[in-house]
N, C-alpha and C positions, 0 to 999 in steps of 0.2 A: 578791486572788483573782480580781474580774474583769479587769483587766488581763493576767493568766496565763492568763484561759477564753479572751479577746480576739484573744489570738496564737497559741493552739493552734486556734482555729477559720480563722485568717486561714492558717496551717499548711496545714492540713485541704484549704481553700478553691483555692490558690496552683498546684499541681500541675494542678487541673482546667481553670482557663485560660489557662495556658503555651501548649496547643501551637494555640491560636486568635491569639496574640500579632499572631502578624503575618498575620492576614485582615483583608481589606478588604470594604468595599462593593460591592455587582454595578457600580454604576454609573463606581465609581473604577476596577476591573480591567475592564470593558471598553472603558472609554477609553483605557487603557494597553495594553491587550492589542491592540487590534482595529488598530494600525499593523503588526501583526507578521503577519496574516494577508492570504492573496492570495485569490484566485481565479483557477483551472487551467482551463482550453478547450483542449482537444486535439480534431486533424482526423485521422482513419482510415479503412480499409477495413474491410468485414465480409462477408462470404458467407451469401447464401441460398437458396432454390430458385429464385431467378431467373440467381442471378451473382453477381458482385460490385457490393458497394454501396459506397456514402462516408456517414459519422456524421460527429457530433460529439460532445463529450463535455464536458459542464462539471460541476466539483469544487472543491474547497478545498482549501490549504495555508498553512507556517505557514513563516516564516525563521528559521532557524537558524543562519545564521552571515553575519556582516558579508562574505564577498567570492561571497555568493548561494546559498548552499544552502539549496533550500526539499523539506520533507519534506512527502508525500504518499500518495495509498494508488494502489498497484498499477494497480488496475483502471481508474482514470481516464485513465492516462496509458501505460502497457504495450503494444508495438505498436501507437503511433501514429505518422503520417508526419510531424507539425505537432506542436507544444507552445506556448504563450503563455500569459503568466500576467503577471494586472492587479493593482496595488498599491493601495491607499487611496486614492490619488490620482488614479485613473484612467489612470495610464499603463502601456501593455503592452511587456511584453519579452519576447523570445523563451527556451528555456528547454531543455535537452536532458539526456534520464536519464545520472545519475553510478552509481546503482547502483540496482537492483531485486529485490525479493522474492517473489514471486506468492504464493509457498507461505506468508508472512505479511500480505498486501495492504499491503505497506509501499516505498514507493520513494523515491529521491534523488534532484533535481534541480539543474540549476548556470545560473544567470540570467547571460543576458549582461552584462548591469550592473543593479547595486539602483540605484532613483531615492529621488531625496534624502524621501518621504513614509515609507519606506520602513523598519520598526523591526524588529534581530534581537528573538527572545522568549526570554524564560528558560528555561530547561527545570529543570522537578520532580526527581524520585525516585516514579515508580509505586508500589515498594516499599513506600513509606511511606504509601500512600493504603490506607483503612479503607472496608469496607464501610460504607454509611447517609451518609460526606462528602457534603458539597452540592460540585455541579462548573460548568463551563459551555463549551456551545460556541459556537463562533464561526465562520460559516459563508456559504453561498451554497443555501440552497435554493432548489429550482426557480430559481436564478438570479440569488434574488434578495440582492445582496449584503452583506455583513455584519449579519448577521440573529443576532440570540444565541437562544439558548434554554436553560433552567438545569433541573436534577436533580439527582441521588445515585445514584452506585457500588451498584448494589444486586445487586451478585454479581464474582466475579471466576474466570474460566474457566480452568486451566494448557493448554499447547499438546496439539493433538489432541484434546482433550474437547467441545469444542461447534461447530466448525464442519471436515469432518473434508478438506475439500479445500483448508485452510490451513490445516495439523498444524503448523507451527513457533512461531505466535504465544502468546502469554497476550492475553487479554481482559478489557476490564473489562464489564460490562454495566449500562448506566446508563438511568436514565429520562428524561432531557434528552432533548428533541424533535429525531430524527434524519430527514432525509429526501432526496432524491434533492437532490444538488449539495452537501450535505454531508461527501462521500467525499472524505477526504484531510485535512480541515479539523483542528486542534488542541481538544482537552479540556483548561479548563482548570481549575486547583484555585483556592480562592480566596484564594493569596496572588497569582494571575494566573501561575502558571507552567507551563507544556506538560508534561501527564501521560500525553500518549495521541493518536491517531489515529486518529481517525471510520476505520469502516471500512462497516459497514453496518446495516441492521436485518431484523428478523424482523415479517411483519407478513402478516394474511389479508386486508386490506383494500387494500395497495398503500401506504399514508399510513404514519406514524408511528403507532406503539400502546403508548410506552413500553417497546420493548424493543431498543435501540441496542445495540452491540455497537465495542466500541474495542480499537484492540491500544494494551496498555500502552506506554509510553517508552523503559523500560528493557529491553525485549524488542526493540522498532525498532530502537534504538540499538544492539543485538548482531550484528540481521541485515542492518545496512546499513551493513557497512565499504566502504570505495573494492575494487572490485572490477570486472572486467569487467561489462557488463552485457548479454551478447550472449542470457542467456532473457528479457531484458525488452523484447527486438523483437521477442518471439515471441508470438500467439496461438495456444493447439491447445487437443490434450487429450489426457491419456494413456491412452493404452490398453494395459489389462490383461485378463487371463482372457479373457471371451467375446468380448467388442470385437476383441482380439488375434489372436484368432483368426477374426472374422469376416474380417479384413483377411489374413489367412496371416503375420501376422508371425513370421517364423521365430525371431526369440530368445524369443518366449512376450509381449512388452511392447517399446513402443517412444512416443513423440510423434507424436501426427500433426496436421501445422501447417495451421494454421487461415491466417490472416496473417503478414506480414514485413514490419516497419518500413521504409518506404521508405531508403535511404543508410544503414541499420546493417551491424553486420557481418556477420550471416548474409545481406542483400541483396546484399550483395556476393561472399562465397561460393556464390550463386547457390541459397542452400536457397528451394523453389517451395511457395507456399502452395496451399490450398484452391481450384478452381472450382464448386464445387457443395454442395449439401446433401443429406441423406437422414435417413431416419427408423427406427432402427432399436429396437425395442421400446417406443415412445412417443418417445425421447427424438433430438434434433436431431445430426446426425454430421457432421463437414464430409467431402469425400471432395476426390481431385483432388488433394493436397496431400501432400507429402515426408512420412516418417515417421522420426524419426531415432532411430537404434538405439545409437547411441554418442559419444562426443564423448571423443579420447583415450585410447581404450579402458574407459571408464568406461562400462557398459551403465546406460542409460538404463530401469531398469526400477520407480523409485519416486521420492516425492518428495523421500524423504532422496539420495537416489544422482544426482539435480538440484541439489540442494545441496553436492554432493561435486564434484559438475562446475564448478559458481559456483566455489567453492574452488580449485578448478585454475583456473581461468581466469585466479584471481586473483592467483595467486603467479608469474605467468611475466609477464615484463619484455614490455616494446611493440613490437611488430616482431618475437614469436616466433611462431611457424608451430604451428597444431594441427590433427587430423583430428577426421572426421567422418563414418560410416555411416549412411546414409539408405535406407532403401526407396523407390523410386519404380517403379513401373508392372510393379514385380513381379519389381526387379530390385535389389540390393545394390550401390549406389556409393560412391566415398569422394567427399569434398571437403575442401577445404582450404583454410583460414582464416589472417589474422595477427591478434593482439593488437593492440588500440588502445592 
């Protein structure tokens, strides 16, 4: 009889730590893991009430695939002139967007060559990640590089719910210490596989306050097929309703660009960024700058109908020819672009 209580307890017992089987150690999966993460420094222009200025920008990413694809988030890298991204090892390579998202803070990059320090990472299942998991990132705050910091999934957001001017993403929201140069960098679970991509945080302080915000895996992974990448040389902002109208845009809504990737291909079709700023109900507007109304005939009036446009971009072969309606100075022009 106790040899039967024995094995119905071990029964009982067996189910509960299956799916821990294969977690490891923090200090085993950041050893494994921390070859697969880089560090992103991109050089740019920005406009303010003086002019144009020159930034820079440092973030994290993770490699994903052995002949250079390192994923990262939008904003670090989106309409910049320059991209470089240093391996473990300390060597930098130069690095140029393969596809970008804004509207989920999630982009693709393609390194001119991985150096031999250099480790693809596994990639997770989001899906499979439960509220309360312990998780870990692995990062560049303030610079400083490969720096971990560990938490728990402690909310998970569907697209357009918590951050509403990148509606396409899922989010996870974790308590892992996020902060400025952690944008782009990999979350990871603790069998050490990529769940997520640093995106940003919410915070009154400016610092980290426990409230990270990650776009899941399997959500990046939908919105970053090979694709043109001709909105990710773009900085602006869309304008709609009274903005819209402040400016006379006559379809009601259009893009009014901020910057332009120096050598992309909207610099090349000649689309004119921003000189100037202004202030228009508290908030910062750039002025000076192309407004674009159309791409294809596809009116440019939201951020699904941006994503409709990626999509076309993306299904026409290299060397095909597409238009473009711009507002500038008060006047409706076309331009015309090829496929990379």
């Amino acid at each position: 009889m106790k040899k039967l209580l024995a094995l119905i307890l071990a029964a009982a017992v067996l189910p509960a730590v299956a799916p821990t089987a294969h977690a490891q150690n923090l200090d085993d999966v950041f050893r494994k893991a921390s070859p697969t993460v880089v560090v992103v420094r991109a050089k740019g222009r920005d406009v303010n009430a003086s002019g144009i200025v020159r930034f820079t920008e440092t973030g994290s990413g993770v490699l994903i695939s052995s002949n250079g694809r390192v994923m990262t988030a939008a904003h670090v890298v989106n309409g910049m002139d320059e991209i470089t991204v240093e391996g473990i090892g300390g060597e930098v390579v130069r690095a140029t967007i393969v596809s970008a998202n804004a509207a989920a803070d999630v982009s693709l990059l393609h390194l001119e060559r991985v150096t031999k320090a250099m480790r693809v990472a596994r990639m997770g299942s989001s899906d499979a990640m439960q509220i309360g998991q312990q998780v870990m990132v692995i990062g560049a705050p303030y610079g400083l590089s490969y720096s971990l910091s560990v938490g728990w999934i402690s909310a998970r957001w569907a697209p357009n719910t918590i951050f509403r001017d990148m509606p396409l993403a899922e989010f996870f929201q974790t308590t892992a210490t996020i902060n400025t140069g952690n944008s782009g960098g990999p979350l990871f679970n603790m069998a050490g596989e990529v769940i997520g991509i640093v995106s940003q945080n919410i915070s009154q302080s400016g610092g980290s306050e426990g409230l990270g915000f990650v776009v899941t895996i399997d959500s990046a992974k939908r919105l970053l097929v090979s694709r043109q990448v001709f909105w990710g040389a773009l900085q602006g902002l869309l304008l709609t309703d009274r903005l819209a109208s402040v400016f006379n845009v006559p379809s009601g809504a259009g893009f009014l660009v901020k910057t332009v990737a120096k050598d992309s291909t909207a610099w090349k079709m000649g689309v004119q960024g921003a000189d100037g700023i202004i202030t228009i109900a508290g908030k910062e507007v750039p002025v000076g700058g192309d407004i674009i109304l159309s791409v294809d005939d596809i009116p440019v009036v939201s951020e699904e109908n941006i994503e409709k446009i990626r999509n076309r971009l993306a299904g026409v072969p290299p060397g095909a020819a597409f238009k473009m309606n711009v507002l500038r100075a008060g006047k409706v022009i076309e331009l015309t672009g090829t496929s990379d």
